[in-house]
C-alpha positions in Angstrom: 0.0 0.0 0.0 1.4 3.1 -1.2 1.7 6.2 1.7 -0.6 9.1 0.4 1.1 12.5 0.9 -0.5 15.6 1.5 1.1 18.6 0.1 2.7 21.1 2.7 1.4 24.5 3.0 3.4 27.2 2.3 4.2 29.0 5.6 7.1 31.8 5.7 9.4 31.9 8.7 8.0 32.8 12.2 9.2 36.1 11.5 12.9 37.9 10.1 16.4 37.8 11.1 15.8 41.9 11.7 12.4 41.1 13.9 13.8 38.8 15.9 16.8 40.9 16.7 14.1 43.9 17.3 12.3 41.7 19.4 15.5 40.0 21.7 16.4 44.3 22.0 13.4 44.7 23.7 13.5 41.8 26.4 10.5 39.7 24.3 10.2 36.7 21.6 7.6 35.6 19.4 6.9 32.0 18.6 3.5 30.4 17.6 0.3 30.0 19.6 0.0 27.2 21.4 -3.4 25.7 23.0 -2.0 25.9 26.7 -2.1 30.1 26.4 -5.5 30.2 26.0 -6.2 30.3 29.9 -3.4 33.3 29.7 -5.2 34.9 26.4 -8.8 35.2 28.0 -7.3 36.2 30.7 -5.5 39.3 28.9 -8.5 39.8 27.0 -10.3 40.7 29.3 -8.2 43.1 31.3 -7.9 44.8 27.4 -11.3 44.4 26.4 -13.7 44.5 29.2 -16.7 45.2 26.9 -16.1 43.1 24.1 -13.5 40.4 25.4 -13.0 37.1 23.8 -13.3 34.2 25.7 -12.0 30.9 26.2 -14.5 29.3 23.8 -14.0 32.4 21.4 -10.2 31.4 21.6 -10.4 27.6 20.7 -12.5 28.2 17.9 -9.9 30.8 16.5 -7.3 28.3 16.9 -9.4 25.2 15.4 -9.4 27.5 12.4 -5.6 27.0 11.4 -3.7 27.2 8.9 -5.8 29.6 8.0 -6.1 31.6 11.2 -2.6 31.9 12.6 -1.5 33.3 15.8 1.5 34.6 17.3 2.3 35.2 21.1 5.0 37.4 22.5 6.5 36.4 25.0 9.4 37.7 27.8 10.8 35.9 31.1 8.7 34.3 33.8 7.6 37.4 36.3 4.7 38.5 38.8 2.2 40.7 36.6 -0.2 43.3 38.5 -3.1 44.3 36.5 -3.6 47.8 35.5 -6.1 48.2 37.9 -3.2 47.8 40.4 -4.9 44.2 41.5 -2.7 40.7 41.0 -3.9 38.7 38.6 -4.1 35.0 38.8 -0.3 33.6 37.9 -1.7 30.8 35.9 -3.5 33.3 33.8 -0.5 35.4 32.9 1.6 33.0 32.3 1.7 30.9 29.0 3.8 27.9 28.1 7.0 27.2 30.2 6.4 30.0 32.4 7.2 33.1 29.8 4.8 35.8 30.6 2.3 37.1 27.5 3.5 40.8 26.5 1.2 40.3 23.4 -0.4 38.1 21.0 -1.9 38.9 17.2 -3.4 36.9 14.9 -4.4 36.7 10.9 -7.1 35.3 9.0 -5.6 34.6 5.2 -8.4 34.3 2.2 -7.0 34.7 -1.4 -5.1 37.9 -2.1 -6.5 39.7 1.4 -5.3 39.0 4.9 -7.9 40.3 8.2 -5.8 41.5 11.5 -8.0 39.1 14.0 -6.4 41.0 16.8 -2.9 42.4 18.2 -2.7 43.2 21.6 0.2 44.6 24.4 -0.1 43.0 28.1 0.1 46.4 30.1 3.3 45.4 30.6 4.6 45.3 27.6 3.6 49.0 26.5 5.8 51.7 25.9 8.4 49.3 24.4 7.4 49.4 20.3 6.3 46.0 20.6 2.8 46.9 19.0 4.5 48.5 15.9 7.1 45.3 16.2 3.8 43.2 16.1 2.4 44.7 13.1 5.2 44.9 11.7 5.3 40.8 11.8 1.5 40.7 10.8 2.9 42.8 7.6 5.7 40.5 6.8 3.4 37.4 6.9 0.9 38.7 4.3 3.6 39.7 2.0 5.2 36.4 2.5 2.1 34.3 1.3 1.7 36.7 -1.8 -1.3 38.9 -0.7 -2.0 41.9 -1.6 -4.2 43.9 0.9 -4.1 43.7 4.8 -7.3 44.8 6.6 -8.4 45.6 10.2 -10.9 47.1 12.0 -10.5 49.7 14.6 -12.2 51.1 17.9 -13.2 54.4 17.2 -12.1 55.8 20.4 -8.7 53.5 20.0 -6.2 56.6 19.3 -3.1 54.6 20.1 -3.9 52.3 17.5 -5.1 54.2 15.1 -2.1 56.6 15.4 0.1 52.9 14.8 -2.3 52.0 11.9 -2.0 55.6 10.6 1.5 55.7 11.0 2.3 52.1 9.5 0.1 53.6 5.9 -3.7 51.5 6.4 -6.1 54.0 5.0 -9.8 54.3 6.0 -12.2 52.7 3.7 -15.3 53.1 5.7 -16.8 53.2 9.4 -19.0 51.0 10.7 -21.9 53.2 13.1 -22.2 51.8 16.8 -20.4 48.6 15.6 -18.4 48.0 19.3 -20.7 47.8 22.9 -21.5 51.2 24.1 -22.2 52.9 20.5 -18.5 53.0 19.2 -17.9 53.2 15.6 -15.3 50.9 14.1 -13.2 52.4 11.3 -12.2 49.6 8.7 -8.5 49.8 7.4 -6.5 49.1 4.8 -3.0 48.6 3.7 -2.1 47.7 0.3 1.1 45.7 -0.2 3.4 46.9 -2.7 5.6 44.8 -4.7 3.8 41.2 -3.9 3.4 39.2 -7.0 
């Protein structure tokens, strides 16, 4: 009986030579989700996005959805975390696999020549450091690397930091969507169109 193979998929590297030197500068690594964060990412998500957080459930699904939902954790040395309400949070929950605490996590959806931001997120701890630019900067390099040609996200209204980072890294607004988030926030969709991809 002859061994059927299926073909591989075509994944770039985790991320650059450039990245992962940006990265190291900054005290952090990135390496591929794993199932064992999601305690960690619900956890995260909810001290982000109290309205609007995803949950456990929310977070197997996205991960059930690979290779075509891919996500990336950043990750720096084991260490107590307060929350930014100044409380401790549980040390299971901000810890991911092998004890590295989560600084951040983002994630893709690929389909055809356009790639959707799922999310990208910085642990309070982990602000003030570039890692969000780093992180999108990642996000960027993966869509280029499977040969799409657009990158699109939606935004919080009210989200200046990001949208300053979006702004800054060249997505454009293509439309907003009225009281799209909880509590009546518009969400501004944006795009970045990737030059030189064949």
């Amino acid at each position: 009986m002859t061994a059927v193979r299926t073909p591989s998929l075509d994944v770039p590297p985790l991320v650059s030579p450039r990245l992962v030197e940006e990265f190291a500068a900054r005290g952090a690594r990135l390496r591929e989700m794993a199932w064992t964060d999601i305690p960690a990412l619900a956890a995260l998500e909810r001290e982000a996005f109290a309205d609007d957080a995803w949950s456990e459930q929310s977070w197997w699904a996205e991960l059930a959805g690979r290779p075509r939902r891919e996500y990336l954790v950043l990750v720096g040395g084991a260490q107590a975390r307060p929350s930014s309400q100044g409380r401790a949070l549980d040390a299971v929950a901000s810890v991911g696999v092998g004890g590295e605490t989560i600084l951040g996590y983002a994630g893709l959806d690929h389909s055809g020549d356009t790639a959707d931001v799922m999310t990208i997120t910085i642990a309070p701890e982990g602000r003030r450091r570039g890692l969000g630019r780093l992180l999108l900067d990642v996000l960027v390099e993966r869509t280029r690397a499977r040969g799409e040609h657009h990158l699109l996200l939606e935004v919080r209204a009210d989200n200046a930091p990001a949208l300053a980072l979006y702004a800054a890294a060249g997505f454009t607004t293509l439309t907003t969507r009225r009281r799209y988030y909880p509590g009546d926030v518009d969400a501004h969709v944006m795009r970045l169109t990737l030059e030189g991809v064949s």
